[in-house]
N, C-alpha and C positions, 0 to 999 in steps of 0.2 A: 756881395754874393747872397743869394735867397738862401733861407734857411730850409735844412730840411723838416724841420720840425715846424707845423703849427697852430701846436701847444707843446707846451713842457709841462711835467708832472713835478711840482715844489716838494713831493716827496715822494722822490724816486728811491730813492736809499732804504725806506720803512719797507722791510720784508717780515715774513711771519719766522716763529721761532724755529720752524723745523719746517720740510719738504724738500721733493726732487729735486725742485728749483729754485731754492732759495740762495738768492747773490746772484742770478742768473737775470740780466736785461734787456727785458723785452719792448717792442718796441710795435705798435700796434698803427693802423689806418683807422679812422675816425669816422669808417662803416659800423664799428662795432662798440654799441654801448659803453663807455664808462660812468658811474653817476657821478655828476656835477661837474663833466669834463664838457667843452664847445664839439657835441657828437655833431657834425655838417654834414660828415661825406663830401666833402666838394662842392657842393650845391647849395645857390642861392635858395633853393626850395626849404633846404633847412637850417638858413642862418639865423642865428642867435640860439637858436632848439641847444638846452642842455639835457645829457640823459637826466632821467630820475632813478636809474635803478643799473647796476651792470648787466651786462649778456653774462650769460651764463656760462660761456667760456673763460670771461673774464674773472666770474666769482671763483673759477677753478686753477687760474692761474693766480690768483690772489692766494689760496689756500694752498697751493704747492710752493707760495715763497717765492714767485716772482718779483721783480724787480722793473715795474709799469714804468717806462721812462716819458713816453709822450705818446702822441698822434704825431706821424709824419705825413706832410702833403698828399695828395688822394686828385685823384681824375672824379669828376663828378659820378656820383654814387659806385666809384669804384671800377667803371669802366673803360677800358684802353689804357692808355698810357701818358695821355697828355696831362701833362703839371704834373706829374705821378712821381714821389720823389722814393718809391719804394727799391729797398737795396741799397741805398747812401747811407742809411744808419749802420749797416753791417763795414760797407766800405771805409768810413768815418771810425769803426770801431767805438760809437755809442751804442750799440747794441750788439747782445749777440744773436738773437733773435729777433725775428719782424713778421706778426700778424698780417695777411695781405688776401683781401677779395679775391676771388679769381672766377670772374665767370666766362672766359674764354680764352684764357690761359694768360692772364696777369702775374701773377704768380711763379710762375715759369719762363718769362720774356723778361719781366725784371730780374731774376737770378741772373739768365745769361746775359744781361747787360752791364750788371754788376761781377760777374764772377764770383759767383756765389752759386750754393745747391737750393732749390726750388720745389718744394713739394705740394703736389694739391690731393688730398684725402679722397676714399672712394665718398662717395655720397650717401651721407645718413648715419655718418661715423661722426660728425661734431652736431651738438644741439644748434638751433638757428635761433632760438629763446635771446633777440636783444641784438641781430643784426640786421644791419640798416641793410636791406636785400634790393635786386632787381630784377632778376629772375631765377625763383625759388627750384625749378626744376636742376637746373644748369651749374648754380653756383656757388663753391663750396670755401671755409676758410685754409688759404696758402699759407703754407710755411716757410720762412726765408732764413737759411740760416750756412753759414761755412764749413760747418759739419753735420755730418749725416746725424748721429750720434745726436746732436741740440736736436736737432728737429724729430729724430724717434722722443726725446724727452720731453719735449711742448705737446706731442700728440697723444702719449702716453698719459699727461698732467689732461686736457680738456675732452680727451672722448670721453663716448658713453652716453647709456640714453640718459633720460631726463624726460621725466613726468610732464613738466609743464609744456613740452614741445612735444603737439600731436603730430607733425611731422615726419617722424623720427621712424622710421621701419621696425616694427615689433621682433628684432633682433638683436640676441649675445653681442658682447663685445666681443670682437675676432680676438687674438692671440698678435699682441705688436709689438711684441720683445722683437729686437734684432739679432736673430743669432748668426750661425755660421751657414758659408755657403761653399759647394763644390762644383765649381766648373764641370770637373766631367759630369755630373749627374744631372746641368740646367742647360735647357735651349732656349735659345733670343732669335725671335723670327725678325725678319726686316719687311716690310712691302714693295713687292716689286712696283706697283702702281707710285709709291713716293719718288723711288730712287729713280724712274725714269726721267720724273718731272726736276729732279734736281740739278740748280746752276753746276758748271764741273767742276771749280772750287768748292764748293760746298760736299758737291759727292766724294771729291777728293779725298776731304776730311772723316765726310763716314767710311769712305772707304779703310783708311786708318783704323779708325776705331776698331770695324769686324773683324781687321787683319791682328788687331792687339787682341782683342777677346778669341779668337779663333785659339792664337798662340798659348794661351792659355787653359787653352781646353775646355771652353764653352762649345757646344753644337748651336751653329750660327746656318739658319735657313731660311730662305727666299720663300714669302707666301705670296699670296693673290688676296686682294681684298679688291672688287672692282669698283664698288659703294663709297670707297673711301675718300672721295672725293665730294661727295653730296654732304660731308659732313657740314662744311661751310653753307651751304643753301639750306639746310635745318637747322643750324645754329641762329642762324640769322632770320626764319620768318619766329620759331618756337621763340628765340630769345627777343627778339620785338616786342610780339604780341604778349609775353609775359610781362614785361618792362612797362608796356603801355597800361596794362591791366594795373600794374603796383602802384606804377605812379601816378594813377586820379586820385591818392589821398591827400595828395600837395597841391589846396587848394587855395591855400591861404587864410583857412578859416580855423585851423590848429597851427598849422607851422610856416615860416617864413613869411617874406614881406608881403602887404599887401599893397595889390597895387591903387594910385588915386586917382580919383572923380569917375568911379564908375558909378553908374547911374542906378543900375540894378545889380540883382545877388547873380544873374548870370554875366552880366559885363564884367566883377568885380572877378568872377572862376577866370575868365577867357584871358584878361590882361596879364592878371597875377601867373597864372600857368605859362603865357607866354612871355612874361618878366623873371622866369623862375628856373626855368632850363637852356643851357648853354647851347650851341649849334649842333654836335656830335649828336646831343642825349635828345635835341628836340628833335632831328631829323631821324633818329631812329624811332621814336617816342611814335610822328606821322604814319614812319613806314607799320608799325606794327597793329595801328589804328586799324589800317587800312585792309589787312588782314584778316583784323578782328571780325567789321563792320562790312569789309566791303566784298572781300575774298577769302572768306571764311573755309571753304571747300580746300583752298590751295592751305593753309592752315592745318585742317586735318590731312588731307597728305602728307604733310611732313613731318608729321606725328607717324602715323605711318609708316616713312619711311626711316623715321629715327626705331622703330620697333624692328625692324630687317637688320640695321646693320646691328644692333645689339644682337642678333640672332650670329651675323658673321663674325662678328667676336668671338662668340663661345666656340664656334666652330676653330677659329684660329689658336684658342687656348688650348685647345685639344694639340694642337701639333705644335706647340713652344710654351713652355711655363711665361716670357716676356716678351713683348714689343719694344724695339729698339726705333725710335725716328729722332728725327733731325728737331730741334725746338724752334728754331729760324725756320722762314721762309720768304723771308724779304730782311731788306735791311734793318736791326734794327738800332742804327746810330740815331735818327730820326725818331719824331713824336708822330705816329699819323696824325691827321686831325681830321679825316674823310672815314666814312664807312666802311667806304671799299679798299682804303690802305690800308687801315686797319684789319680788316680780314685778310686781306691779303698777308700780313705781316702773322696772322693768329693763325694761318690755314692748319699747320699741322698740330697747334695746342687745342684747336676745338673737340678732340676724337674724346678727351677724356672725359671733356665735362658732358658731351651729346652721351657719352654711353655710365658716367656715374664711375667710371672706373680710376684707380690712382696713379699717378703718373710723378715721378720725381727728375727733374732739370740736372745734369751736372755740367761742370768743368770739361773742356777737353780731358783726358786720358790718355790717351796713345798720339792721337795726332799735335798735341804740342801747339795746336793752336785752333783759331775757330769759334764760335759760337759754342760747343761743346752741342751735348744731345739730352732726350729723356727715353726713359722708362717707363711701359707700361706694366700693369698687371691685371689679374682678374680683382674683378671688384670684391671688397672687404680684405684683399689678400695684405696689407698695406704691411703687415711685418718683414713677410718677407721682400717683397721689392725694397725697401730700405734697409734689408739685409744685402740686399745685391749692389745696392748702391754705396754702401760704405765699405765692402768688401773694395769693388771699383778705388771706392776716393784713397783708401788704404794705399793701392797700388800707387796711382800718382803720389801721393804724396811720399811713399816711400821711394821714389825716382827721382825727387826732385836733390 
């Protein structure tokens, strides 16, 4: 059997004398700096590359008394799913917690394949100071954890700004205690536009869900978003042509192998680049070239169009404190290995990272089986959706 791990931390057990999180085992993707650890990302582009210094999320997890156990397997530079062994450190009970990339809803697809809760942060809440990125608009650090409660505590120990990361939106930290929540006083909108498109098992299963939260004394209503579907065709030119932009630094002349008998310093980029990224990441890497160089106009449209539907959001927030959808939209027993399965498989987790907003994965709830669903909220709102979220996991777990 493959390990999920790989690297292990020879000392995992050395925690600091005091913090939130001290005894607490975290378990991290190998996007995100450790110094002196094999940081790869998945990618021949940066094999052998050890960090020199940690990410800054790292130094803050160190400083709260974490418990670094290793790098568990990673999709190359973190996106999709394939070789992706994230959620098996939870399942395995090596960890209780797991650092996870998410730039189109990784994060949230492996929770509900592990059963487990899946959180991805609004955007510009964690410092990016030391993560091995691919598209910096879109992709923020996931949380993976069994309770809602670990995961308020990981994000509570690494937010905040950070001087060194000009990045970082000249904004307070929001307020991301968990506290309590009243059904009657919260509305969860659903989109009518999803639930049309939903297989009837699967609708079955939300249907569950709204029927349990209704019973409850949530105000549960039907919006319209009609945009919500172009989420996927601006995920996908915006996150391209990002990706393709990051990764002309893997040239071979700082990191990873290079390739032999090129003749000159441009044979030597061409071979090395095309020795250096797997089918997924090269075929997207083209697509977004292409964009860049070739179709530049279709590019800023969807910029463009990613600016509208962040405008239909606010509008929807106005008439539901959350968005409730489905986390699935294709099977996910299976590893895509295609672009288009992959999206396909991502369609409803792209809404968070295209609009920067936070979005947390659970467990079924009321229907008792299923993929379970997520959560959205307004951006920086991140306390309380993980207030509503462990309110929820509460419920189940007091059921079972």
């Amino acid at each position: 059997m493959e390990s999920i791990f790989c690297y292990r931390n020879p000392d995992a057990s050395t925690t600091a004398s005091s913090g939130p999180l001290r005894g607490t085992k975290v378990a991290l993707q190998p996007t995100f700096s450790v110094a002196g650890w094999p940081t790869e990302a998945g990618s021949q582009a940066l094999d052998g590359f050890h960090a020199l210094e940690d990410a800054a999320l790292v130094e803050r997890l160190r400083a709260a008394g974490a418990d670094l156990v290793g790098f568990t397997r990673v999709s190359e530079f973190g996106f999709g799913l394939m070789g992706n062994a994230a959620g098996k450190a939870l399942q395995q009970e090596q960890a209780a917690a797991e650092l996870v990339l998410d730039l189109s809803g990784e994060a949230r697809l492996a929770a509900a394949r592990a059963g487990s809760c899946g959180f991805k942060p609004s955007y510009g809440l964690i410092p990016r100071l030391g993560i091995v990125g691919l598209m910096p608009s879109l992709e923020s650090c996931g949380i993976l954890a069994r309770k809602v409660k670990t995961i308020g505590a990981v994000l509570a120990a690494i937010a905040g700004p950070d001087e060194r990361d000009f990045s970082l939106p000249a904004e307070p930290l929001p307020d991301l205690a968990i506290g309590g929540i009243d059904p009657r006083q919260t509305s969860i909108g659903v989109i009518a536009e999803v639930l049309q498109e939903l297989p009837s098992d699967m609708l079955a299963n939300l249907t569950k869900e709204l029927a349990g939260l209704k019973k409850m004394g949530f105000s549960v209503r039907e919006l319209s978003c009609p945009d919500f579907a172009q989420n996927r065709l601006v995920h996908r030119i915006v996150g391209s042509v990002e990706a393709s932009s990051c990764a002309g630094r893997y040239d071979s002349v700082r990191y990873g192998k290079r390739a032999p008998g090129a003749k000159n310093w441009n044979e030597m980029y061409l071979q090395s680049r095309g020795a250096a990224f797997g089918t997924l990441l090269k075929s997207y890497l083209i697509q977004g070239a292409f964009f860049q160089f070739e179709r530049y106009p279709v590019y800023e449209k969807a910029c463009r169009l990613r600016g509208r539907f962040l405008k239909e959001l606010e509008q929807l927030s106005a008439q539901a404190d959350f968005l409730l959808l489905p986390t699935l939209a294709a099977d996910a027993a299976g590893e895509p290995a295609t672009l288009g399965e992959w999206y396909a498989q991502a369609a409803h987790t792209l809404c968070a990272n295209v609009s920067g907003r936070p979005a947390l994965h659970l467990p079924p709830i009321f229907a008792g089986q299923g993929g379970g669903f997520q959560l959205t909220g307004p951006r920086r709102g991140d306390g309380r959706l993980l207030a509503l979220g462990d309110f929820l996991l509460n419920q189940r777990q007091g059921g079972e």
